[in-house]
C-alpha positions in Angstrom: 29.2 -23.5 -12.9 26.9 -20.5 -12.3 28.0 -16.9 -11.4 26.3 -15.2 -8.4 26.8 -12.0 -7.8 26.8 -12.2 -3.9 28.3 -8.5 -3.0 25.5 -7.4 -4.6 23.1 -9.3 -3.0 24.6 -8.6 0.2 23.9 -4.8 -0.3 20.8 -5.2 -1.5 19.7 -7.1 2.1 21.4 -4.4 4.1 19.7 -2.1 2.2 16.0 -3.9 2.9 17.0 -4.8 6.8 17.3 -0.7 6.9 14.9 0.3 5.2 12.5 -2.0 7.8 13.3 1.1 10.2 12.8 3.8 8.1 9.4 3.0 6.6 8.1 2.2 10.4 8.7 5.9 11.1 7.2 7.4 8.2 3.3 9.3 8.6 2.6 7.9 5.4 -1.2 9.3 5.4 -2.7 12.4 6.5 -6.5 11.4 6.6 -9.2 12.1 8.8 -10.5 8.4 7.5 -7.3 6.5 9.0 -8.8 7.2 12.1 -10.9 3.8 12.3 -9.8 0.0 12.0 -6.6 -0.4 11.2 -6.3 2.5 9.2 -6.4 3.7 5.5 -5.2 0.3 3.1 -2.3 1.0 0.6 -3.5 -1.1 -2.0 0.1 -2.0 -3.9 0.6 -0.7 -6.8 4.5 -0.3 -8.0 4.6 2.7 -10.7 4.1 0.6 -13.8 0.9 -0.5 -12.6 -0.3 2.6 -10.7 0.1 4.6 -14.1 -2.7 1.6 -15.4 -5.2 2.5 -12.7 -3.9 -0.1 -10.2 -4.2 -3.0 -12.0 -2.2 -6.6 -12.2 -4.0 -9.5 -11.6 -3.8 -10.8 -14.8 -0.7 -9.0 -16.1 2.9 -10.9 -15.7 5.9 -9.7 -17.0 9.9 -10.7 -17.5 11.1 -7.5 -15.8 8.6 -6.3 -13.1 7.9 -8.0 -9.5 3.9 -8.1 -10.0 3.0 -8.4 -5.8 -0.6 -8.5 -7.0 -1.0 -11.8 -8.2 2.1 -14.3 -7.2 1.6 -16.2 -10.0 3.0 -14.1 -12.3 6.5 -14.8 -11.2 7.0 -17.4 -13.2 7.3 -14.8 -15.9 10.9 -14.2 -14.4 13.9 -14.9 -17.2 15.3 -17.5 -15.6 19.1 -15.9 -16.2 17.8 -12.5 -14.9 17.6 -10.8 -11.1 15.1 -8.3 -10.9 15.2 -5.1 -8.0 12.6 -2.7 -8.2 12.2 0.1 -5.6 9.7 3.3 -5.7 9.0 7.0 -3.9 5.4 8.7 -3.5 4.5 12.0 -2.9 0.7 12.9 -2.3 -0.1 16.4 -2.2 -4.0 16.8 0.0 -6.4 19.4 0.0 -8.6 18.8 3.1 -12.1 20.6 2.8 -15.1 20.6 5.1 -18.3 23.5 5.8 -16.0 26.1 3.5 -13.0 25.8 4.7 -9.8 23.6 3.7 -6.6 22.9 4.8 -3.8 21.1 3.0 -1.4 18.7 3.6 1.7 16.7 1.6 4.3 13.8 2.3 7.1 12.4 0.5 7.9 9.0 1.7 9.2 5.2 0.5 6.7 3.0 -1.7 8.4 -0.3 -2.2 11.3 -2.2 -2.6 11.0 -5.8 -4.6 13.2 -8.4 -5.7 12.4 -10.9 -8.1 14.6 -14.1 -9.2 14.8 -17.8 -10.6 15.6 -20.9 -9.3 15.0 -22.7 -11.7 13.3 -22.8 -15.1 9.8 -23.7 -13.4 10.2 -22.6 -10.4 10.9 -18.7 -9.5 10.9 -16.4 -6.1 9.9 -12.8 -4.3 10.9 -10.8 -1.7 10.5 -7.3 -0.5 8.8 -4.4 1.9 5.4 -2.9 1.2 3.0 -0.8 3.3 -0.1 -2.4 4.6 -1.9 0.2 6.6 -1.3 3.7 7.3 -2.8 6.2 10.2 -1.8 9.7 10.4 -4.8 12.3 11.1 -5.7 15.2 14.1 -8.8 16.2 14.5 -9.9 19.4 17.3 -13.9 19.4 18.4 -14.2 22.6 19.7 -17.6 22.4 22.7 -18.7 24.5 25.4 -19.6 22.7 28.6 -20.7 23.3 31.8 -18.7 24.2 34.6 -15.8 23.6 32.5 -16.5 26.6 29.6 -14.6 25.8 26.0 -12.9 22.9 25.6 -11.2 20.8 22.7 -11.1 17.5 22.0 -8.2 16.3 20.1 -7.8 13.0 18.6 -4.5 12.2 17.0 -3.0 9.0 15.4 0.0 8.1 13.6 2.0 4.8 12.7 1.3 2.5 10.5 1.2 -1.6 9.2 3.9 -3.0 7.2 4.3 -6.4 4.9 7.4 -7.8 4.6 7.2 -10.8 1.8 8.6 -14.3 0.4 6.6 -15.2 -2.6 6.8 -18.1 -4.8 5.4 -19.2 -8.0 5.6 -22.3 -10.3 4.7 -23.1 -14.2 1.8 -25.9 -13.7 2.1 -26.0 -17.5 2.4 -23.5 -20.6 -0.9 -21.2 -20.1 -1.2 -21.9 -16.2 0.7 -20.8 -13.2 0.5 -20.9 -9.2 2.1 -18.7 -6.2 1.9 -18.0 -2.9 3.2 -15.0 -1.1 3.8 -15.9 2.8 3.8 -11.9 4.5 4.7 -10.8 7.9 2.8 -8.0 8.8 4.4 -5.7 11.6 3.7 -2.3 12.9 2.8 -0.1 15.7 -0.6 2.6 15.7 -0.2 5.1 18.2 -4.3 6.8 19.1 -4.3 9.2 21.7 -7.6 11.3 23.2 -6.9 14.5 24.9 -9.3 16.7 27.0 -8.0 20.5 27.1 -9.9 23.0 29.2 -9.3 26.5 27.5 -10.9 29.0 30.3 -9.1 28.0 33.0 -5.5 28.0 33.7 -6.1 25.4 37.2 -7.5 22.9 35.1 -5.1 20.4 33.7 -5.2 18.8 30.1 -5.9 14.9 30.1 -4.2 12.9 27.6 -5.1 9.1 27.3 -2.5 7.3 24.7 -3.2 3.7 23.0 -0.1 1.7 21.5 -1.0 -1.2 19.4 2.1 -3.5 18.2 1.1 -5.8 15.0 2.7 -8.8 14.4 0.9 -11.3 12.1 1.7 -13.8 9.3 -0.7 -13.4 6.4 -0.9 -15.5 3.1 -2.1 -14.9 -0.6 -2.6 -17.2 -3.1 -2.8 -16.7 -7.0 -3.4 -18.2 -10.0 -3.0 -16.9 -13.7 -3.6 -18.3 -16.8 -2.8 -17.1 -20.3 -3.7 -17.8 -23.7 -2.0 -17.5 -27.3 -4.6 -16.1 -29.9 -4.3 -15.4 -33.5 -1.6 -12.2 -35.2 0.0 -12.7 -31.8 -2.8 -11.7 -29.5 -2.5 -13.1 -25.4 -5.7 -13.5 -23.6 -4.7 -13.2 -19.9 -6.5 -13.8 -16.6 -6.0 -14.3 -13.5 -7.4 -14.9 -9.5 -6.4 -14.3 -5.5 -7.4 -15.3 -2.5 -6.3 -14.0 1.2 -6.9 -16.0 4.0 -8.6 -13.8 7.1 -6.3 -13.7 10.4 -7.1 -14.3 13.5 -4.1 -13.0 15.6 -2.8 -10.6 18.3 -2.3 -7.3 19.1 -0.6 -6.1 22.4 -1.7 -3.1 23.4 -0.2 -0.6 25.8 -2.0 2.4 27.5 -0.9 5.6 29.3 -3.3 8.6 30.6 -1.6 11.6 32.7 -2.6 15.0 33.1 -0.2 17.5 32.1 0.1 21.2 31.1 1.3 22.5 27.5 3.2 25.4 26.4 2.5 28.0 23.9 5.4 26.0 21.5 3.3 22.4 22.2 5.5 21.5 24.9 4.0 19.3 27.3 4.6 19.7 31.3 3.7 16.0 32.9 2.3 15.9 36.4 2.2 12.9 39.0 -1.1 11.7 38.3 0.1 9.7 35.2 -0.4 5.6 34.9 0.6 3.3 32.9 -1.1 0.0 32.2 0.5 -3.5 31.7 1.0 -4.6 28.0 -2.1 -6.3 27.2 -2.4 -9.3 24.5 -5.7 -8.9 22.5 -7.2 -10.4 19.3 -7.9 -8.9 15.7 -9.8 -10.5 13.1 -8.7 -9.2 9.7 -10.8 -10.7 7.0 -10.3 -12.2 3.7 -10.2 -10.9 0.6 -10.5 -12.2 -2.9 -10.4 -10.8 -6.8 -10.3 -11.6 -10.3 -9.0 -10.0 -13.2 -8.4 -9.7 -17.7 -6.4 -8.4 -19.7 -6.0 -8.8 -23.7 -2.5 -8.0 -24.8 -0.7 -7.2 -28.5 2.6 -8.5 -28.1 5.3 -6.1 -27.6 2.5 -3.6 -28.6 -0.8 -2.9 -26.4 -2.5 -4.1 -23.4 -6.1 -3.5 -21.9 -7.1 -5.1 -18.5 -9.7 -4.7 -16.1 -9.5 -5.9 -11.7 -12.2 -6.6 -9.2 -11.1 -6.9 -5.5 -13.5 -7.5 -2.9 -12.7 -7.5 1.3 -14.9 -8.8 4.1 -14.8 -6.0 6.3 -17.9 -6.8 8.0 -16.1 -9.7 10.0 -13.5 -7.1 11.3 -13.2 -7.4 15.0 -10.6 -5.9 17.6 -11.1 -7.6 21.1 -14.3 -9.4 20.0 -15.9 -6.0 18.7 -17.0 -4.8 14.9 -16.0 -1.7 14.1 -18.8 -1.2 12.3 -17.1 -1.4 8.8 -18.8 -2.5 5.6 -17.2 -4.7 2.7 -15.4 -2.6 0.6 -14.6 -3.5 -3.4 -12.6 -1.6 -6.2 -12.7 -1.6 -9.7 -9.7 -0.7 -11.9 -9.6 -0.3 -15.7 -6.6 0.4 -17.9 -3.9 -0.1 -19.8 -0.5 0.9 -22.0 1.2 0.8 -25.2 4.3 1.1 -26.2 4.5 2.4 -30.4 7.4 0.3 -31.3 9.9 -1.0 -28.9 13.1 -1.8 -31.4 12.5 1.8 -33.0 15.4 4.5 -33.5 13.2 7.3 -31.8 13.4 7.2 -28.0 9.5 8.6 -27.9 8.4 5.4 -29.9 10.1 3.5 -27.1 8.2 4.9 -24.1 5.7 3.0 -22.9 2.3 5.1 -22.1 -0.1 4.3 -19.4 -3.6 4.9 -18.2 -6.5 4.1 -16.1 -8.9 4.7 -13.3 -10.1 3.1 -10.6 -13.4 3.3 -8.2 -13.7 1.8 -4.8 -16.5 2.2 -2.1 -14.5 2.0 0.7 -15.5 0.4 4.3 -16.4 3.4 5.7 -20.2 4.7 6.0 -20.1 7.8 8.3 -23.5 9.9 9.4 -25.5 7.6 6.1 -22.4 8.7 3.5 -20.9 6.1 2.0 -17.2 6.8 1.8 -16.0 6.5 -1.8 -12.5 7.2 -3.5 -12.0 7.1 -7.3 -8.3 8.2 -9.0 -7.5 9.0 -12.7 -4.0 8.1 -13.6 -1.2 8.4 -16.4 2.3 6.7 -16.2 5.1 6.8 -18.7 8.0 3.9 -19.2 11.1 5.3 -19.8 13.9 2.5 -20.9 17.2 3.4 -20.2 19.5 2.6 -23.4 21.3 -1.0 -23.9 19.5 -1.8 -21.0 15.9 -3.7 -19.9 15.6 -1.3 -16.9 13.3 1.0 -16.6 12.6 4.4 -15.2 8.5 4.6 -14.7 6.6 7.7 -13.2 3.2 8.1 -12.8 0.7 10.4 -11.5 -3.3 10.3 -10.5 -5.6 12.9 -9.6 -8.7 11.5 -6.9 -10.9 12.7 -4.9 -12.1 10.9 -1.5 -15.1 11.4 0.5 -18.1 13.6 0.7 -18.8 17.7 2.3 -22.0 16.5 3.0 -23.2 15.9 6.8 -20.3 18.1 7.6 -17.9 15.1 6.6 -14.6 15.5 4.9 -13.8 15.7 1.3 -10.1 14.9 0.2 -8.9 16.2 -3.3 -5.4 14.4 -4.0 -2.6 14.3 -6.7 -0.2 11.4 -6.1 3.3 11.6 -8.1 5.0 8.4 -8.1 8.6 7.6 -9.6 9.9 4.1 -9.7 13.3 2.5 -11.1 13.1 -0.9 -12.3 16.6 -2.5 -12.9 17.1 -5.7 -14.8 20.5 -7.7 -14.7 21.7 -10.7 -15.9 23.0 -12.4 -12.4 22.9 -15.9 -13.1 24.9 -17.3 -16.2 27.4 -20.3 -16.8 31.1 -19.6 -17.3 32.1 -20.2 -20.3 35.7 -20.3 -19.3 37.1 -21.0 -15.7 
């Protein structure tokens, strides 16, 4: 008869269910950039594989929920339950014409769960961001009859995924899964117009709400090899299928004064217009990836992702977004894992990773590139993990009077590995 350890898993549901909440609140980004589409991706990357420069397509492991590539879960022990959850704080320094402003948030990454069902067969679940929009922007003008006036654009919210993946062992080297998301979320844009020289002129505010609520699916496949003096030659592919769904969008414009302290002072000319339902095209998206590992030693791997953003559309319009791709390179090692000396146990990471994003602004393309460094830290008579990580990136260009973005990203993650599924050996 097998032991389940229910109360636990009981917890651990109440814990996702209200987290759900808490992550749709969060500003996650503070980026002029979120401002178009749907806003700025959050490629997933837990801390193991963010220390590596991002990459996992062709990396599966016994005691890490690999999101990237859904085959890989049929790496899971098949005795084991897996929880792994994650915090990221990204410190900004905005800088544009000489000057620069700076910017930071702490917020939730992740939270994964990985089991068995049986010795083939092996399941996902968990809570990542998707998308995240969080920028203001003031254009300061002078125009007639009016004198100086800003224009503020603001936006804030954000695109969640919550997942069920699964994954089965086709045979000894090859493995396919499928991770079935929900995506969910609300981006709040607003437009204000705010007369400075004259006190009889009222500020207009025009606000957009768009509510998300998609299913999305990703398929992977990963194949692995056995070399010679214990060598693994790893690969691995995915595929996401582009979605054609709804958005409902809600609108509200008033005029209204503000205080000195921001506080606004709404007037009877506001409206309100009825929730609207109107269609999104998200694209596809596809990538491939290698890795060479030394057993219980080294590993070296390499990801391409490509995205259609060309076919993006909100109510049968382009944004006029490019296809965006990203490279990442890296890898860790670990100097001997059954060694007496903690330090020999740690596993060290590294890696970079370069992506021309979708964005070409004034004849700049928009690119991002990150170095990072990770370090594994095992907690004693125990498979879990502690794993924190850290990458320095810059996004953007100065040029044309665009936006550059320096950034340091500190992640910390806690991987815990238990033994929830065993046979009595007495009852």
């Amino acid at each position: 008869m097998l032991k389940i350890k229910f109360n636990k898993l009981i917890i651990i549901l109440l814990t996702l269910v209200s987290t759900i909440g808490t992550l749709q609140a969060q500003n996650r980004i503070h980026s002029p950039y979120s401002r178009f589409g749907i806003g700025e991706l959050q490629s997933y990357s837990n801390s193991q594989y963010s220390g590596m420069g991002g990459i996992g397509l062709a990396i599966a492991t016994p005691n890490s929920v690999n999101f990237n590539n859904p085959a890989s879960y049929t790496k899971f022990d098949s005795l084991s339950f897996i929880f792994e959850g994650g915090m990221l704080s990204n410190f900004t320094t905005l800088e544009s014409n000489g000057l620069s402003q700076k910017s930071n948030y702490t917020s939730l990454s992740y939270l994964t769960f990985g089991f068995p069902i049986n010795r083939w067969w092996k399941a996902s679940f968990g809570l990542l961001p998707y998308s995240s929009v969080g920028y203001k922007i003031t254009d300061h003008q002078s125009v007639p009859n009016y004198g100086s006036v800003d224009f503020r654009y603001e936006g804030n919210g954000g695109i969640n995924q919550f997942f069920i993946g699964q994954a089965i062992k086709i045979n000894s080297k090859l493995s396919f899964g499928v991770n079935v998301s929900y995506l969910f979320g609300t981006i709040d844009k607003s437009r204000i117009v705010a007369p400075l020289d004259s006190a009889y002129v009222f500020n207009v505010k025009v606000l957009n709400s768009n509510n998300y609520g998609n299913f999305k699916f990703n398929f992977g496949l990963q194949y692995f090899k056995n070399l010679k003096n214990d060598y693994i030659f790893g690969s691995g592919i995915v595929f996401s299928n582009a979605i054609n769904g709804n958005v409902t969008d809600d609108q509200l414009s008033y005029s209204y004064s503000e205080t000195s302290s921001g506080y606004e002072y709404v007037y009877d000319t506001s409206s309100l217009s009825k929730s609207e339902q109107n269609r999104i095209h998200l694209p596809m998206s596809a990538g491939i990836g290698f890795s060479l590992e030394k057993k219980n030693k080294w590993l070296i791997g390499a990801d391409f992702n490509w995205q259609n953003w060309k076919d993006y559309s909100y109510k049968g319009v382009n944004d006029t977004l490019n296809n965006s791709f990203r490279i990442s390179i890296g890898g860790m090692i670990k100097p001997n894992s059954n060694s007496s000396n903690y330090f020999k146990r740690i596993t060290y990471r590294a890696g970079f990773r370069f992506e021309p994003s979708n964005l070409k602004l004034y004849g700049e393309q928009i690119n991002e590139f990150g170095i990072s460094f990770g370090l594994g830290l095992p907690l004693r008579k125990s498979k879990s993990t502690i794993n924190l990580g850290v990458e320095f990136g810059k996004k953007g260009t100065q040029n044309n009077g665009l936006i550059e973005e320096n950034f340091t990203k500190f992640t910390i993650g806690f991987s815990a590995y238990d033994f929830w599924f065993y046979k009595r050996k007495f009852d």
